[in-house]
NUZASE-52928 format. One record per residue (C-alpha): chain; residue number from 1; x, y, z negated. Coordinates in Angstrom, 3 decimals, m for minus. Each point is the difference from the previous one (the first is absolute). Example, Ala and Ser with C-alpha at 12.3 -4.5 7.8 and 13.67 -1.06 7.14 Angstrom:
<mipas>
{A 1 {12.300 m4.500 m7.800}},
{A 2 {1.370 3.440 0.660}},
</mipas>
This chain:
<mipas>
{A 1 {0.000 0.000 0.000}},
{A 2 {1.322 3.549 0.936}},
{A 3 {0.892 2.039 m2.953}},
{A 4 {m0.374 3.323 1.418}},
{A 5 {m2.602 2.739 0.372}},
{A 6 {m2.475 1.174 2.879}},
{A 7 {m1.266 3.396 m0.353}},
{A 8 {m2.951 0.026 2.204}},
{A 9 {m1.166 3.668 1.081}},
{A 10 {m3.244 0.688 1.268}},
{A 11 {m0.185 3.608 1.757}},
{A 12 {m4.132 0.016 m0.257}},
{A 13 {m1.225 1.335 3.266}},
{A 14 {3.181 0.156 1.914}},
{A 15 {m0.878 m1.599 3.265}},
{A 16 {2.029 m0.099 2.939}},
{A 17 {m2.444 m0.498 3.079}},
{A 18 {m3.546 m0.927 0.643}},
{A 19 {m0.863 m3.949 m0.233}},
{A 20 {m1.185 m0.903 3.548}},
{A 21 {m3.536 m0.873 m2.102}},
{A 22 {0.076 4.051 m0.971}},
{A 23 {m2.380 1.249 2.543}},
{A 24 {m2.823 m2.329 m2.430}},
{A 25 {0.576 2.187 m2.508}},
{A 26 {m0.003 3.048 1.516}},
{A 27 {3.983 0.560 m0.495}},
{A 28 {1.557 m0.258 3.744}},
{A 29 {2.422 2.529 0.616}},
{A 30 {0.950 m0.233 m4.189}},
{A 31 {3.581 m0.327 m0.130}},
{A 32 {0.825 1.244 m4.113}},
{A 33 {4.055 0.461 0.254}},
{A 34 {m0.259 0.948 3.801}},
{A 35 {m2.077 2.782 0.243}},
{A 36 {1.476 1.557 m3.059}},
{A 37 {3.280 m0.086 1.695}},
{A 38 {m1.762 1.458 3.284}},
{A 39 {m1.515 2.674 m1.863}},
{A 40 {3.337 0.982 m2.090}},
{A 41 {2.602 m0.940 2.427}},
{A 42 {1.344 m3.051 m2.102}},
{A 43 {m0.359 m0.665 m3.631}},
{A 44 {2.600 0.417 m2.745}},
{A 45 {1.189 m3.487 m1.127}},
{A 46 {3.512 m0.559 0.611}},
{A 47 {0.297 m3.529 m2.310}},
{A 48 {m3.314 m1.645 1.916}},
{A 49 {1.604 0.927 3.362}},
{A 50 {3.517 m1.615 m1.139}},
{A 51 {m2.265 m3.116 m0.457}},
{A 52 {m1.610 m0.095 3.060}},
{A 53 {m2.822 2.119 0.321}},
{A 54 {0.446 1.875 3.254}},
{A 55 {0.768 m3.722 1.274}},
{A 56 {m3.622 m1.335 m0.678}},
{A 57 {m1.383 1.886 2.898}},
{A 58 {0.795 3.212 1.018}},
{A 59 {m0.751 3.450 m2.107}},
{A 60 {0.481 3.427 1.144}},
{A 61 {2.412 1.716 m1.651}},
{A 62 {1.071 m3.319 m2.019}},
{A 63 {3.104 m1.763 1.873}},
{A 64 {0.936 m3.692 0.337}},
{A 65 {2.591 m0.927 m1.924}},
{A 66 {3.110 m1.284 1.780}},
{A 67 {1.049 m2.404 m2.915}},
{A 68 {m2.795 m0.601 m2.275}},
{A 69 {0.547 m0.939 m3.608}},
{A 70 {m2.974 m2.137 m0.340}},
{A 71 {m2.831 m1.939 1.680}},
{A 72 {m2.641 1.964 2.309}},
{A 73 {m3.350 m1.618 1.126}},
{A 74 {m3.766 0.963 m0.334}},
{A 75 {m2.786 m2.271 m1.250}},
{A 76 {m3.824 m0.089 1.356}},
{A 77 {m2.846 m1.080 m2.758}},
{A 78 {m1.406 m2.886 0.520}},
{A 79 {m3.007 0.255 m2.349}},
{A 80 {m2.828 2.388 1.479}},
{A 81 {m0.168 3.242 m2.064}},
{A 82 {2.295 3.357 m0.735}},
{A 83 {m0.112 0.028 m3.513}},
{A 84 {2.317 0.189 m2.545}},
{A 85 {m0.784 m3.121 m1.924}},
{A 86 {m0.682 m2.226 3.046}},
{A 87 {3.597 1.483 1.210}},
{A 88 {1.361 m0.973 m3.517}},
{A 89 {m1.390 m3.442 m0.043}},
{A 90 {1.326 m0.897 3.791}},
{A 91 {3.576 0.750 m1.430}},
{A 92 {m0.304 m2.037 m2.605}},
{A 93 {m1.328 m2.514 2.044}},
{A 94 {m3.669 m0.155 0.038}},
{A 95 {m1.534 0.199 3.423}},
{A 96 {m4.250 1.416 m0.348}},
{A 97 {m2.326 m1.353 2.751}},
{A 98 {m2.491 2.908 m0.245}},
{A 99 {0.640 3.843 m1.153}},
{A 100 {m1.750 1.550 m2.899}},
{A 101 {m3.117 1.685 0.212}},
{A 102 {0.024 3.625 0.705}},
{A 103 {m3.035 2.572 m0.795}},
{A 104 {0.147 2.828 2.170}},
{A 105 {m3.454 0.952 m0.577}},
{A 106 {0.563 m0.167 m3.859}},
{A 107 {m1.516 m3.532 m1.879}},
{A 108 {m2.683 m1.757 m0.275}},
{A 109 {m3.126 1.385 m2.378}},
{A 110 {0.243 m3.394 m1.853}},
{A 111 {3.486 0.486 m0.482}},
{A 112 {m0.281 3.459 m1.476}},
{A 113 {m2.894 m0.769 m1.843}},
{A 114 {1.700 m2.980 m1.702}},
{A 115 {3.412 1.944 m0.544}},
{A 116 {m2.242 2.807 m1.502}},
{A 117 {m1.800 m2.249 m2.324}},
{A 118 {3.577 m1.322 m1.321}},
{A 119 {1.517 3.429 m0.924}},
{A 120 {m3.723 1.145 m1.218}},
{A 121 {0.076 3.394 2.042}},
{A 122 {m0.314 1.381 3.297}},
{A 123 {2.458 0.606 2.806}},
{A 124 {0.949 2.381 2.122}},
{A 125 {0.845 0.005 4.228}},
{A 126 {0.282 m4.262 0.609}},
{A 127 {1.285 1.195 4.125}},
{A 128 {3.200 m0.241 1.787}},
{A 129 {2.227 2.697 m1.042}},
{A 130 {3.241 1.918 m0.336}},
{A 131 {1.225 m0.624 m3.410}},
{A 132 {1.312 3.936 m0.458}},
{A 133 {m3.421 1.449 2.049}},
{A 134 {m2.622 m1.834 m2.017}},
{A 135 {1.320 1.215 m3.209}},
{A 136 {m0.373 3.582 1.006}},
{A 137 {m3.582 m1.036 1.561}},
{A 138 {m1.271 m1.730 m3.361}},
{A 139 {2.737 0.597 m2.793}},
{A 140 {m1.454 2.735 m1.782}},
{A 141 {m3.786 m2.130 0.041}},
{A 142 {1.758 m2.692 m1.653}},
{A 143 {1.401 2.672 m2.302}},
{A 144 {m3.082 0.893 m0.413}},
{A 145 {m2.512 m2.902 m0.093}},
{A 146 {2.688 m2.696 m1.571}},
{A 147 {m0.690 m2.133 3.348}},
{A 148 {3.060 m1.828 1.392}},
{A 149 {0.992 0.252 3.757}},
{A 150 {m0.156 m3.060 2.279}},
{A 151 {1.191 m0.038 3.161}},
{A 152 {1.956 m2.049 3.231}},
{A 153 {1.565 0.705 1.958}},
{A 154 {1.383 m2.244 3.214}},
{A 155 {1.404 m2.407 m1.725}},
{A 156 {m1.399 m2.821 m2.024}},
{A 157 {m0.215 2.240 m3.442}},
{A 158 {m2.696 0.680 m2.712}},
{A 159 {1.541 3.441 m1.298}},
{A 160 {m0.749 1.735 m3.306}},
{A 161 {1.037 3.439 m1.023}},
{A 162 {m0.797 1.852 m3.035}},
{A 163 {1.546 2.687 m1.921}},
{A 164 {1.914 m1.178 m2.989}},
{A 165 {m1.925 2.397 m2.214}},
{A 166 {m3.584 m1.434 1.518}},
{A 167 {0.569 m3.070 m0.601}},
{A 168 {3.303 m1.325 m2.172}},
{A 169 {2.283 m2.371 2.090}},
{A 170 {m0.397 m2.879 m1.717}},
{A 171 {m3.390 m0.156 0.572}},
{A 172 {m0.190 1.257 4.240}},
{A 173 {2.257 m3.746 m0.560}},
{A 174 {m2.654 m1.695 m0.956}},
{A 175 {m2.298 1.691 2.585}},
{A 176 {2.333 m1.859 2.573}},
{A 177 {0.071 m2.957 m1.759}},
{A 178 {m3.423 m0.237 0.129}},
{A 179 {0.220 0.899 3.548}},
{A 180 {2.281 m2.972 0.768}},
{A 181 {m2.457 m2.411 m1.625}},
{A 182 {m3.058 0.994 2.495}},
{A 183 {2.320 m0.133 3.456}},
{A 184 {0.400 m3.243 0.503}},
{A 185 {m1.679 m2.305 2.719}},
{A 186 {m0.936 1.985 3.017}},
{A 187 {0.593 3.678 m1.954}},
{A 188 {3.735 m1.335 m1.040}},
{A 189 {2.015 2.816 0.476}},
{A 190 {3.966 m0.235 0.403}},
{A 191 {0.217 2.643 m3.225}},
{A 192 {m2.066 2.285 m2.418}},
{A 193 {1.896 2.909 m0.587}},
{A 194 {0.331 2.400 m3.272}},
{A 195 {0.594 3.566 1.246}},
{A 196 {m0.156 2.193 m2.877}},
{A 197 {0.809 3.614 0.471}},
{A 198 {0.240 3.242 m2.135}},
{A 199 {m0.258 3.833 0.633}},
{A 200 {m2.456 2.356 0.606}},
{A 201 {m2.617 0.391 2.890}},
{A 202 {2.124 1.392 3.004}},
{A 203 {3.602 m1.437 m1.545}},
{A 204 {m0.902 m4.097 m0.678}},
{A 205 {2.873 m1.861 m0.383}},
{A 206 {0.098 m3.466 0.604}},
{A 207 {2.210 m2.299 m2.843}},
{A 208 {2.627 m2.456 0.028}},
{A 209 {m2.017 m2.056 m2.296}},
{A 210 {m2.030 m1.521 3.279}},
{A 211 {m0.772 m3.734 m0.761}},
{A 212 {m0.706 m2.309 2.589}},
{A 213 {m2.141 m3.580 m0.696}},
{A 214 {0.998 m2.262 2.822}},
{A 215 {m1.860 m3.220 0.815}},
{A 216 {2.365 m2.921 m0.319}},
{A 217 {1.873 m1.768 2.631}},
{A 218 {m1.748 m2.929 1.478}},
{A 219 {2.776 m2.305 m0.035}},
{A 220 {3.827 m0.595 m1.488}},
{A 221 {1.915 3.127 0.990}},
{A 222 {4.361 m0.604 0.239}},
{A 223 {m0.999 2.578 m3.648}},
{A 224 {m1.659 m2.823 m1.461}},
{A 225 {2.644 m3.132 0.992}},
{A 226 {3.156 2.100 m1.004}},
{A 227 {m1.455 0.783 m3.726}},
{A 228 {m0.940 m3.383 0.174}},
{A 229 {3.723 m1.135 0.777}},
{A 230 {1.292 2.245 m2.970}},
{A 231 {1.396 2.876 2.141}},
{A 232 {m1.082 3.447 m0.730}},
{A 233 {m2.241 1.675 1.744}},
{A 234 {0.017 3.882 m0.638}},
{A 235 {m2.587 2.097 1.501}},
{A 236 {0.540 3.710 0.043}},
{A 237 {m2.652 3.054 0.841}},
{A 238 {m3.677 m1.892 0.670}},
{A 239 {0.858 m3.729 1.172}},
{A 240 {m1.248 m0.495 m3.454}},
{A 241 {m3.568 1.539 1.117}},
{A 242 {0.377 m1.818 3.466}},
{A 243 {0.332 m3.525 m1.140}},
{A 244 {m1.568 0.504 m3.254}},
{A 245 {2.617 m0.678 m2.376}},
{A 246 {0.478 m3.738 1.405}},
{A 247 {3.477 m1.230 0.764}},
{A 248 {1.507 2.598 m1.999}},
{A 249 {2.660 m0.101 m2.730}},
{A 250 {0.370 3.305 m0.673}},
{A 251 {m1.297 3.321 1.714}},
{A 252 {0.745 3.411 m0.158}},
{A 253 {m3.770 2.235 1.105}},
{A 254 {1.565 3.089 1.865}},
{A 255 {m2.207 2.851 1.108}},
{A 256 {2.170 1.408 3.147}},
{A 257 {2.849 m0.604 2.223}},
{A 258 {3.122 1.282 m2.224}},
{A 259 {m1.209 m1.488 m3.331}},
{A 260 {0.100 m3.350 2.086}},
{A 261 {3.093 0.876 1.983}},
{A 262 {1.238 0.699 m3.659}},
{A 263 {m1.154 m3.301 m1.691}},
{A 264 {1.879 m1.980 2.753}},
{A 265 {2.916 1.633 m0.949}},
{A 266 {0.490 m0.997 m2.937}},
{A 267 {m1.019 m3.455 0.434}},
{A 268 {2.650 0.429 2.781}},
{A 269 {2.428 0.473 m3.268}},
{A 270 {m1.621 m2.547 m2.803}},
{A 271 {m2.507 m2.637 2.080}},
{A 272 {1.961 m3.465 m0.246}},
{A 273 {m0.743 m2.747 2.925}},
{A 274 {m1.140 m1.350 1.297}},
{A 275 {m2.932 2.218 0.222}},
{A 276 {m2.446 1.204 2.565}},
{A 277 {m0.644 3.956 m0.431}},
{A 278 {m2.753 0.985 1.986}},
{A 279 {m1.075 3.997 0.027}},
{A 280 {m2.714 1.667 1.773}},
{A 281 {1.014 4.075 1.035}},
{A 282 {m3.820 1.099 m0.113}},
{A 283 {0.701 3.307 0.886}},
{A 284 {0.363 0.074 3.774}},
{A 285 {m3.697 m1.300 0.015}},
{A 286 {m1.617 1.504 m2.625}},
{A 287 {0.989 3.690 0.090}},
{A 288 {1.434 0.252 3.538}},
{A 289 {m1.920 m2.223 2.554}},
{A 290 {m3.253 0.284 m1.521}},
{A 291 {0.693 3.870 0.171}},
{A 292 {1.156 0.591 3.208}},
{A 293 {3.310 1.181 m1.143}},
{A 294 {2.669 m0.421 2.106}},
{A 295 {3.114 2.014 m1.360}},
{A 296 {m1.058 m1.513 m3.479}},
{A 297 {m0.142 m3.271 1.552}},
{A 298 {3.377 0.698 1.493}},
{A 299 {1.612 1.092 m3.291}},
{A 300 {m1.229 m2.588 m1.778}},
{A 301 {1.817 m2.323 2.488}},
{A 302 {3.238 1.449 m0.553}},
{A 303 {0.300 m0.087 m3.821}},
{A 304 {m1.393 m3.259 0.014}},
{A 305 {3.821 m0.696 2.563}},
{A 306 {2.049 1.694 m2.526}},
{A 307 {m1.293 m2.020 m2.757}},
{A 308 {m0.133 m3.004 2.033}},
{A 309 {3.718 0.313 1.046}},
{A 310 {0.749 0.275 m3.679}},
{A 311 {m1.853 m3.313 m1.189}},
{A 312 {2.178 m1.816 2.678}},
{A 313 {3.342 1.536 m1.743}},
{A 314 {m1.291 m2.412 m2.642}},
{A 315 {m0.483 m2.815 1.779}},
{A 316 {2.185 m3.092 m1.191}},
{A 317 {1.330 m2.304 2.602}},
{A 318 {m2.739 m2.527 m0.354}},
{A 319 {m2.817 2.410 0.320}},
{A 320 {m2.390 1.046 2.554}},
{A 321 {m1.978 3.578 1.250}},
{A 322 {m3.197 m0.724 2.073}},
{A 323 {m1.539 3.088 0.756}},
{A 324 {m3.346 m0.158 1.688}},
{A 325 {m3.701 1.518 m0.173}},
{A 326 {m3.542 m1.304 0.014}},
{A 327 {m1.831 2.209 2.885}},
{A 328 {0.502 3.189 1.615}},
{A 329 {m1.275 3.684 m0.961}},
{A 330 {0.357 1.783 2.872}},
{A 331 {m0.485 3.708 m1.627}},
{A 332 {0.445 1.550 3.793}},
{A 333 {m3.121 m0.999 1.113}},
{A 334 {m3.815 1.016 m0.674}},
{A 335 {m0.891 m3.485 m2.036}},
{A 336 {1.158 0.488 m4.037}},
{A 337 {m0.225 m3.698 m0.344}},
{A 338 {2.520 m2.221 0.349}},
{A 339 {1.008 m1.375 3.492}},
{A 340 {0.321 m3.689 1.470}},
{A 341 {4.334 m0.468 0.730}},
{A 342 {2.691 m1.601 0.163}},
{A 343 {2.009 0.436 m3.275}},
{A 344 {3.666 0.497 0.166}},
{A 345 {2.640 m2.694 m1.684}},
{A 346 {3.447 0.906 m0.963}},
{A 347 {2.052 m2.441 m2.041}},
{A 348 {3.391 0.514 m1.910}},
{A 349 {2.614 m1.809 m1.870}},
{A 350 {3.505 m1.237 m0.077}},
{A 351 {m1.164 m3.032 1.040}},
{A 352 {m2.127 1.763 2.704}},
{A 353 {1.471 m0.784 3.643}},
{A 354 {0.235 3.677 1.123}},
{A 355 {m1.993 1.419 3.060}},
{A 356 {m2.064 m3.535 0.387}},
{A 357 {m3.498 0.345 2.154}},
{A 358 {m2.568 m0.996 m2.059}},
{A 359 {m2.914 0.744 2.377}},
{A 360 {m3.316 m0.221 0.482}},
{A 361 {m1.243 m2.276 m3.219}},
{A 362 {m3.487 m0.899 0.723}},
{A 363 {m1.093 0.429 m4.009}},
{A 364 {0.711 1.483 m2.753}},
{A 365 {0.818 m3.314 m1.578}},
{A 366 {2.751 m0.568 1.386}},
{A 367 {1.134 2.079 m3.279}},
{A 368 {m1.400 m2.720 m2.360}},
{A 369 {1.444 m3.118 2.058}},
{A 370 {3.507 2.241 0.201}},
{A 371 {m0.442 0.452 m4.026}},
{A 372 {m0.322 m3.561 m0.444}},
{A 373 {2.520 m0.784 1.934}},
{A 374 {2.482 2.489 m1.567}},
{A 375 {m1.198 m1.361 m3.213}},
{A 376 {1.455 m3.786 0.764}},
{A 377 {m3.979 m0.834 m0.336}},
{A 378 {m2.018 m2.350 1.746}},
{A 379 {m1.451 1.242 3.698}},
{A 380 {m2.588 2.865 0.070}},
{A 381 {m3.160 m1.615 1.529}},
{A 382 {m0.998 3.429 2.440}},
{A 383 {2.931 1.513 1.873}},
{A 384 {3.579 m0.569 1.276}},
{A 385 {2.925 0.875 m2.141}},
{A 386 {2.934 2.249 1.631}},
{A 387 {2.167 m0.452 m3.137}},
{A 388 {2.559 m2.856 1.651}},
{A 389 {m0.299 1.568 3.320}},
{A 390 {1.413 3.847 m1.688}},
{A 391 {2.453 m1.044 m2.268}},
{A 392 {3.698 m0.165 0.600}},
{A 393 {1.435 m3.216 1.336}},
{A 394 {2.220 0.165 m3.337}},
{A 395 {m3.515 m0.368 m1.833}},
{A 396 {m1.277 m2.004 1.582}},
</mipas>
């Protein structure tokens, strides 16, 4: 069994090119990482084009690197679906045969009226909304009136905001987990979602102390076999909310990118292997695609390098990089949902046979067989391994 440590990255929302299935979801022409580069002339990230970023495909103002220092490929999602958990669960290796409900028209009556019956009040807007516009369309009724806010949006999400001095945190919790109790069967929605805010009418703010209550995985994720095996399995900003706490040794609930970026850090400095950390950087989606923001977008992207170039200064010889996303979040076009790509895959290490193609993978589990592999564990059942195939001949 290897000894070392993979630091798995996910970059949520940081596509690389619309799936050929895109056009089905209303997303040809999304390209996240491309049309950000088209629209700035290139994009600040000096470590992630050492790697082999401007080798994937091409990216204006982003060059190939003549001698990259790690692996380069792209991976399409095999499960049907742009969300962030069904994303999440293909890397780990679970592969869904139908997406998650969405509610664009807001949900059902018996839904509401069974949600509403839980909490013993009222609610307020149940449609498809922005998460920053509804607040300023109902946030000072709720201040008012003590009703929470439901809403969707286009993804698979029951949401629930309320200001923390409405209604305490602890108890907009229980709100969702009463929420998550009533979605299941044909209403089972990939996550409820806390959003509490604070502020006054015309200045809400929303918190870090968002709480998501995913449903959990159908099957055995590569989470669930490697905490099984007695390897740690660290999960860092919300993979504990995506998988719902299962296959999980030890996790460490960041609200934004640096705070994550942070936490990896130092478990680049204490976490000993072997030992799967696996982080989610929720800011590129959640403040910057949803929102349309491209230069945020594109600054987010390049602190997230200069961090990442300094968590693989503290890489030991053994250990591995993967950095990766779960769909794209193109914030260049008119949609503020997220998009149906290609995500990118870089790989580094010592052991790591420099510049090697990766590809076209045709899932995202490829991630979980390659973990399994890595991990001297028995073969992944969903997806092909490209751990022997990148590896030094000295390794292997």
């Amino acid at each position: 069994m290897t000894k070392g440590r993979l630091f798995l990255v996910v970059l949520d929302g940081v596509g690389i090119g619309e799936l050929p299935d895109a056009h089905r979801y209303g997303d040809a022409g999304s390209n996240t990482l491309g049309n950000i580069a088209a629209q700035l002339g290139g994009l600040s990230v000096p470590f992630l084009i050492s790697l082999g970023l401007g080798n994937i495909v091409p990216l204006p103002g982003v060059p190939a690197a003549k001698k990259p220092r790690g692996a380069y490929g792209k991976m399409a999602e095999a499960s049907p679906g742009k969300d962030t958990i069904t994303g999440h669960w293909e890397l780990a290796g679970v592969i869904l045969e139908r997406p998650f409900p969405v509610y664009p028209n807001g949900f059902p009556e018996e839904v509401i009226r069974e949600f509403t019956a839980a909490i013993g009040r009222p609610v307020l807007g149940n449609k498809a909304a922005s998460g920053t516009e509804i607040l300023k369309e109902l946030g000072p009724e709720h201040m008012a009136t003590g009703k929470p806010i439901v809403y969707t949006s286009a993804d698979s999400v029951f949401q629930i905001a309320a200001h923390e001095e409405i209604i305490p945190i602890d108890e907009l919790y229980r709100f969702c987990i009463s929420a998550r109790s009533i979605l299941r069967g044909e209403h089972q929605v990939a996550r409820v979602i806390a959003r509490p805010f604070v502020g006054e009418p015309g200045a809400f703010v929303r918190t870090k102390r968002r709480k998501d209550f995913s449903v959990v995985p159908p099957a055995e994720t590569i989470l669930d076999r490697l905490a099984a095996t007695g390897i740690a399995v660290v999960g860092v900003g919300k993979i504990e909310d995506i998988f719902s706490g299962r296959g999980l040794t030890a996790s460490y609930h960041t609200g934004d990118n640096i705070s994550t970026l942070e936490q990896l850090l130092t478990l680049g400095n204490t976490l000993a292997g072997p030992a799967l950390a696996f982080a989610n950087c929720v800011d590129f989606d959640s403040l910057y695609g949803h929102r349309n923001d491209v230069r945020g977008f594109a600054a987010a992207l390049a602190t997230a390098d200069e961090y990442l170039a300094k968590l693989a200064t503290l890489l030991h010889p053994e250990d591995l990089l993967m950095i990766t996303a779960d769909h794209g979040g193109d914030p260049t076009t008119p949609s503020t949902d997220h998009s149906r790509e290609y995500v990118p895959l870089l790989v580094t290490g010592a052991q790591v046979r420099a510049g090697f193609a990766l590809g076209i993978r045709n899932s995202f589990t490829d991630i979980a067989a390659t973990i399994a592999d890595y991990f001297g564990l028995a073969p992944w059942p969903t997806g092909k391994s490209f751990y022997q195939e990148m590896v030094t001949a000295a390794e292997k």
